[in-house]
C-alpha positions as CSV (number, residue, x, y, z in Angstrom):
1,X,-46.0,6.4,16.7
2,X,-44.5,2.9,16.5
3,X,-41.9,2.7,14.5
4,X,-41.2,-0.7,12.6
5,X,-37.5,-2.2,11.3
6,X,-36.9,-3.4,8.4
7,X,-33.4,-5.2,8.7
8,X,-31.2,-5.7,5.8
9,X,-27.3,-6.6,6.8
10,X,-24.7,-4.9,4.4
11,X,-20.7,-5.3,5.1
12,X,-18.1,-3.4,3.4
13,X,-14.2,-3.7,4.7
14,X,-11.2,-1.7,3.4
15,X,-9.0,-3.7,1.9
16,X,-10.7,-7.0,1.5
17,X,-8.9,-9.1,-0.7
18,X,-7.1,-12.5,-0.4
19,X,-3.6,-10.9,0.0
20,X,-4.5,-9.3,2.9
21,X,-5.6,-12.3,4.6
22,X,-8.3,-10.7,6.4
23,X,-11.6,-12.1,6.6
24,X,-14.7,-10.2,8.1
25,X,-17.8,-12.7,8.5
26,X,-20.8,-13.8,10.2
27,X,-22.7,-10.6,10.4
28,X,-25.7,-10.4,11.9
29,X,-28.3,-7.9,12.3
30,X,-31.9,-8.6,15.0
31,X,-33.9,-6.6,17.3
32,X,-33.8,-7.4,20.9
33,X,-37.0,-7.6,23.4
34,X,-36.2,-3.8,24.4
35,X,-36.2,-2.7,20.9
36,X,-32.3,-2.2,21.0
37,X,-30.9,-4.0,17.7
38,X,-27.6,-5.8,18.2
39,X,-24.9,-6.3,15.5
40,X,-22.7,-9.3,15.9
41,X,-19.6,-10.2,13.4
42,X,-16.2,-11.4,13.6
43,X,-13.0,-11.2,12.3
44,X,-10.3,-13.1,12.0
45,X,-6.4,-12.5,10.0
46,X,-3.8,-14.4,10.0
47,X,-1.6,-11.0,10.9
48,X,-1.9,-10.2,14.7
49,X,-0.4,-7.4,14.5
50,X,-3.2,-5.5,12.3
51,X,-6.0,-3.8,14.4
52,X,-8.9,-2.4,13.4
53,X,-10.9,0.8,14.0
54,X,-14.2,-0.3,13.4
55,X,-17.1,2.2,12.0
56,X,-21.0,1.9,11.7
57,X,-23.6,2.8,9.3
58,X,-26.6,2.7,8.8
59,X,-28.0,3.3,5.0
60,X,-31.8,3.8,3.7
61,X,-32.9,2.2,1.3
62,X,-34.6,5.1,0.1
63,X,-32.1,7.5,-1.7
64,X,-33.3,10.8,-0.8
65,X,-32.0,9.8,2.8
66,X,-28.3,10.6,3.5
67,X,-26.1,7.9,5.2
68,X,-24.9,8.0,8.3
69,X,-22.4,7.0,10.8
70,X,-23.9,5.8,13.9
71,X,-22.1,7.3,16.6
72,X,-24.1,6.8,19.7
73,X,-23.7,2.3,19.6
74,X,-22.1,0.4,22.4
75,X,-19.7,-2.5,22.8
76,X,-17.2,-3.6,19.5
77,X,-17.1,-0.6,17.8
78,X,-14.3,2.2,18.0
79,X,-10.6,2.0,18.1
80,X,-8.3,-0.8,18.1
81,X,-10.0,-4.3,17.8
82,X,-8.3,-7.2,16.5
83,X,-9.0,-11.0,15.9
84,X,-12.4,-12.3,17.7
85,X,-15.6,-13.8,17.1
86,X,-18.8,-12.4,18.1
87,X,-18.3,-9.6,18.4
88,X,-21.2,-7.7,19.1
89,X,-22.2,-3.9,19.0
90,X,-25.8,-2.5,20.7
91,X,-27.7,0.0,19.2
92,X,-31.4,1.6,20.7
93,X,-32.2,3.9,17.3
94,X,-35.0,5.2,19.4
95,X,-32.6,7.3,21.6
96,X,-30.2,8.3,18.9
97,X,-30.4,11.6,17.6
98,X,-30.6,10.6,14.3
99,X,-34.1,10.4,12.7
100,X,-34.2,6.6,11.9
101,X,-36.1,5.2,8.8
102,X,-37.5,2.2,8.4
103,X,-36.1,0.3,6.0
104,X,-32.4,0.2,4.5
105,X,-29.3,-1.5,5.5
106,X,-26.1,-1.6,8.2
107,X,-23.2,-1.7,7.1
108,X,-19.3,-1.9,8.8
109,X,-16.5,-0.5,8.1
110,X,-13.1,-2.2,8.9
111,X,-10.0,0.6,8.6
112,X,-7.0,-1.4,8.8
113,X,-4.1,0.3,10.6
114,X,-0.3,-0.6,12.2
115,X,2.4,1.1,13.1
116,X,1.0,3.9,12.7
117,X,0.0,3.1,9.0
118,X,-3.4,2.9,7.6
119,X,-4.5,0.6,4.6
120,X,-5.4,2.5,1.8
121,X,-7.6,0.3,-0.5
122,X,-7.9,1.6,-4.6
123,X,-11.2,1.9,-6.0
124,X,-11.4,-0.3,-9.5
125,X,-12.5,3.1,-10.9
126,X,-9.4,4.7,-10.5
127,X,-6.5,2.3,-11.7
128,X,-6.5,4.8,-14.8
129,X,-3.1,5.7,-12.4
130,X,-3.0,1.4,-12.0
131,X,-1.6,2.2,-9.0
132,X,-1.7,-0.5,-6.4
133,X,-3.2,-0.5,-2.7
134,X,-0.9,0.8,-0.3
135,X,-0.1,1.9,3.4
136,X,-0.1,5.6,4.4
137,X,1.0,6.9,7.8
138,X,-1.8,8.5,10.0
139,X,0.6,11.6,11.0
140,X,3.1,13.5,9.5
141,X,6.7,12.8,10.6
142,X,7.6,14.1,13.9
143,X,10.7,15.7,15.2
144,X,10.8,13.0,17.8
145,X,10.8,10.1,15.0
146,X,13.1,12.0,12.8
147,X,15.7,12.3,15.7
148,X,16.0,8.6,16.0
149,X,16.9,8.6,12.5
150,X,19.1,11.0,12.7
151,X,21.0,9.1,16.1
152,X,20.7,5.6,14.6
153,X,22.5,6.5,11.4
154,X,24.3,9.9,12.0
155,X,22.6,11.5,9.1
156,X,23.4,15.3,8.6
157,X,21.0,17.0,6.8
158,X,21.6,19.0,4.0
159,X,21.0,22.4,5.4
160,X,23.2,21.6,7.9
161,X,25.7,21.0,5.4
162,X,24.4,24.6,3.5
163,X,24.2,25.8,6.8
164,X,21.0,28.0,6.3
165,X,17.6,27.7,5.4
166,X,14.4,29.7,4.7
167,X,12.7,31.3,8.0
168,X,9.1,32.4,8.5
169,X,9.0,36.5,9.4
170,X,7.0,39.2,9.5
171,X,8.5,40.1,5.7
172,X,8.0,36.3,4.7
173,X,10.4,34.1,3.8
174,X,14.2,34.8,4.4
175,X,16.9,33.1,4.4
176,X,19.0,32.8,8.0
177,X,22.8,31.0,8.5
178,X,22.7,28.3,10.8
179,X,18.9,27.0,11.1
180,X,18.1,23.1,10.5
181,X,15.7,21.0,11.9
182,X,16.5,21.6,15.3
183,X,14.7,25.0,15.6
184,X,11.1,26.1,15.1
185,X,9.8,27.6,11.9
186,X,10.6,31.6,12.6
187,X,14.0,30.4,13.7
188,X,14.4,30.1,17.2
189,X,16.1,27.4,18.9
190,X,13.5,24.1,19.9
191,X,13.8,24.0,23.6
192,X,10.3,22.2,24.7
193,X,9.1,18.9,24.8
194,X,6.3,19.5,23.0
195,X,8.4,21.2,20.0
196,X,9.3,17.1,19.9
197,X,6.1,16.0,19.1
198,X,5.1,18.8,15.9
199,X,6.0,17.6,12.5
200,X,9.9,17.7,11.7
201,X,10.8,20.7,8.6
202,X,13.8,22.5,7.4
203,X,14.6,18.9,5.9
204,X,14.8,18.7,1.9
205,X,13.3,16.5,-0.7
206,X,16.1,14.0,-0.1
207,X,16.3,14.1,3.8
208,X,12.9,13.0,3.4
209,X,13.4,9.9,1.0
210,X,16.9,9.3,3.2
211,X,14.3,8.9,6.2
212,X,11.2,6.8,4.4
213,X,14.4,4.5,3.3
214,X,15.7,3.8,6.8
215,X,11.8,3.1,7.8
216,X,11.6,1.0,4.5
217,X,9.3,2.7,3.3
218,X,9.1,5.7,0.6
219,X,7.4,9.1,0.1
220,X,4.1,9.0,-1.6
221,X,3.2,10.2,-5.2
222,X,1.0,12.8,-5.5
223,X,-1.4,10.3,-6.7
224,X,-1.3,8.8,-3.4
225,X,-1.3,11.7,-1.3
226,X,-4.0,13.0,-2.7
227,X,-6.4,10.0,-2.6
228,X,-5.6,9.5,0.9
229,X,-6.5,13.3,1.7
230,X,-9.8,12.9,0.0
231,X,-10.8,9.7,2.0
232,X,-10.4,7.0,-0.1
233,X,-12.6,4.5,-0.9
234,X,-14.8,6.3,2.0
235,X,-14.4,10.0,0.0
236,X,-17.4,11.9,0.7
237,X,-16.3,14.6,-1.8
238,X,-14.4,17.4,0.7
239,X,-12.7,20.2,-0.4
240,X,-10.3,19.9,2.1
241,X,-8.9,16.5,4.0
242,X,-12.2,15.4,6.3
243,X,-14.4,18.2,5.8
244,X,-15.5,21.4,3.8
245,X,-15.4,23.2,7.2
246,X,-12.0,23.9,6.9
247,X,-11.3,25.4,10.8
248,X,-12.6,21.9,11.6
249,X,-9.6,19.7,10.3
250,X,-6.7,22.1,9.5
251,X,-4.1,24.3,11.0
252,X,-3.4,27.4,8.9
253,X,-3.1,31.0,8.2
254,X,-6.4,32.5,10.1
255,X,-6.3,30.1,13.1
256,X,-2.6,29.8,13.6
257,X,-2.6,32.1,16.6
258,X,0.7,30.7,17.8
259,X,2.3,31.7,14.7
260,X,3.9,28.6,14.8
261,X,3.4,24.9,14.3
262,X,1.4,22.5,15.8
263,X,1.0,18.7,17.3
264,X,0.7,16.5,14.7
265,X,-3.7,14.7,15.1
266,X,-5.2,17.6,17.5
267,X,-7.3,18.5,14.3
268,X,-10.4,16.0,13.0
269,X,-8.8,13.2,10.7
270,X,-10.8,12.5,6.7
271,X,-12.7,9.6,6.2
272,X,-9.7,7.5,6.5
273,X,-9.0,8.5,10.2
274,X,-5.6,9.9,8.4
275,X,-4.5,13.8,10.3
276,X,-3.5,17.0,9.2
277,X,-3.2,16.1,5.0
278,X,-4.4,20.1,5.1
279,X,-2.4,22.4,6.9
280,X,-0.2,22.4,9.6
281,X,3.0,21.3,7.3
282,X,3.3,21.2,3.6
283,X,4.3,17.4,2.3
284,X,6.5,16.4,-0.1
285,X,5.8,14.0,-2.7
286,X,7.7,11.6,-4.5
287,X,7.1,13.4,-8.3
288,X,8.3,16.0,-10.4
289,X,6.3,18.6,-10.9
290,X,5.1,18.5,-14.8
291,X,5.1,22.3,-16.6
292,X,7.8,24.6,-18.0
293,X,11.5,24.4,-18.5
294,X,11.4,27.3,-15.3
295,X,9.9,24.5,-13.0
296,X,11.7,21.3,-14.1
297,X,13.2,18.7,-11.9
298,X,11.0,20.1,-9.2
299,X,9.1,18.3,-6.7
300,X,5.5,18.4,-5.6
301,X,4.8,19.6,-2.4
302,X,1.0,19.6,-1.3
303,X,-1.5,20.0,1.5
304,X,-0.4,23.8,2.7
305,X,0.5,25.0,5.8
306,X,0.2,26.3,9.2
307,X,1.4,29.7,7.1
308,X,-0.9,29.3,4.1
309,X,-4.3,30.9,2.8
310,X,-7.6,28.9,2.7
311,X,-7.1,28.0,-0.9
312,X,-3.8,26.5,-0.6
313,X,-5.2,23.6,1.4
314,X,-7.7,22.5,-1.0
315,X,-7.2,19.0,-2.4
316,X,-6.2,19.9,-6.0
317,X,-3.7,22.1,-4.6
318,X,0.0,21.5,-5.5
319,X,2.8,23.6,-5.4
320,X,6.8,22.9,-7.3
321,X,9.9,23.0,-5.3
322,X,13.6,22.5,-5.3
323,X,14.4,19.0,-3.9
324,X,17.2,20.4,-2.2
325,X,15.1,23.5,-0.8
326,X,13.6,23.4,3.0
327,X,11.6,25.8,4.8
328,X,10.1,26.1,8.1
329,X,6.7,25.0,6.7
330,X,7.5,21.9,4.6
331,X,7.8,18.5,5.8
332,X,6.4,15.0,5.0
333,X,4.9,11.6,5.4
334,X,5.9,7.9,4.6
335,X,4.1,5.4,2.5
336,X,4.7,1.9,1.8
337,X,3.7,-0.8,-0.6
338,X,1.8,-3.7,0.5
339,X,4.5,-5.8,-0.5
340,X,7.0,-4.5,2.1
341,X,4.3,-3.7,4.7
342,X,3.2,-7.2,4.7
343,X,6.9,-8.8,4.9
């Protein structure tokens, strides 16, 4: 049977607004002689240094059909595009393996990212928090980036000052003499390259905020780490970071056969192409954690770890902590305010 199109042009970007100087336009939607249908836009900012990953829906109009994301079009779509007209993207919907209806509408979705930051864009319905837009960075901290730090300025941590620090055992936790953030999580010395490239821990509350500061940036609130773990703008409602299949986007207690930590992105990132917000390290947040005299002046430390149960990775998840604590499982990400990123 024949099927016919119905064409309707929708375009959504993240973050579109007149300080971020960005401006998506000229899309346009028609079907080609061989039934393909060929999306053209462009895009054009005045900051070169922004790229773009670049996302493709397609949404019926009728609302007992789900969205999707067309994953099987050709040509501008992907990772890393920046300024440029006409771009174009190709798309035969009789080959996909989607079941195409006839009528609804395309639309594209512009993730804003650099230096490793992504553009995290506040839905009006959730200024109760009148928190601003921000940046967050895709990956957790590595012990790679951390190292520059740390030979740049000559920063000694503060276990190294304590000199110990809680180690993962067969008992649990236990605290071990003369561990930092040179040696893996069950306290053995890092000796491989790719221990460099697994998110940095044994570093405290204020190691942290020491190393956002030399980046210029700052730790997220819990606010903020928690919006950009559940997607954003693009949320679709997941238990955990980018999907309720849990195995699918996190490191933790039932697949860590390693017993150990793991590279930072080689799970699925959320709908904000943002990695490993569940599992693989815990993250500390800027905030105290509210509750009894017993917790206060603690900070809050979410996302679980490589070392946690299922539940501990949910989104709602939070745990308190000392800010001068570190563990083998707890380490963090920067954020930035669009202020500063945009300076």
């Amino acid at each position: 049977m024949k099927k016919s199109f119905y064409i309707l042009i929708s375009m959504f970007l993240l973050g579109f607004q007149a300080r971020s100087q960005t401006v998506v336009s000229n899309v346009i939607a028609k079907r080609e002689e061989n039934r393909q249908i060929r999306i053209t836009y462009d895009i054009t900012t005045l900051d070169s240094t922004v790229r773009y990953k670049i996302k493709l829906y397609f949404v019926p109009t009728n609302t007992s059909e789900k969205e999707f994301e067309i994953l099987d079009a050709e040509g501008d779509v992907g990772d890393n595009f920046g300024n440029g007209k006409d771009k174009s993207i190709l798309w035969n919907p009789f080959k996909s393996d989607k079941n195409f209806v006839s009528k609804g509408a395309f639309k594209i979705t512009a993730l804003r990212y650099k230096d490793g930051m992504v553009y995290v864009s506040i839905k009006s319905d959730s200024n109760q928090n009148k928190q601003a837009d921000f940046w967050m960075d895709k990956h957790e901290v590595t012990n790679n980036q951390f190292n520059e730090f740390v030979t740049a300025t000559k920063y000694v941590t503060e276990s190294e000052k304590l000199g110990k620090n809680f180690v993962k055992t067969k008992d649990g936790w236990e605290q071990q003499k003369n561990i930092n953030w040179h040696y893996e999580s069950n306290g053995e010395k890092r000796k491989t390259e790719i221990g460099n490239k697994v998110p940095v821990v044994f570093v405290t509350w204020n190691d942290a905020t020491a190393y956002c500061k030399w980046k210029l940036k700052r730790l997220p609130n819990s606010f903020e780490w928690e919006y950009s773990a559940s997607g954003g703008v693009f949320s679709k409602g997941y238990q955990y970071s980018g999907s309720n299949e849990v195995q699918s986007v996190a490191w933790y207690q039932k697949n860590n056969e390693r017993n150990s930590l793991n590279l930072v992105g080689t799970k699925a990132p959320n709908e904000l192409y943002i990695f490993d917000m569940s599992g693989n390290v815990s993250e500390w947040c800027s905030d105290n954690f509210d509750g009894s005299a017993e917790i206060s002046g603690k900070k809050i430390v979410k996302g679980g770890s490589v070392f946690s149960s299922q539940d501990a990775l949910s989104l709602k998840y939070r745990s308190p902590m000392q800010p001068d604590n570190s563990y083998g499982d707890v380490g963090f990400r920067c954020a930035c305010s669009v202020e500063n990123k945009d300076k």
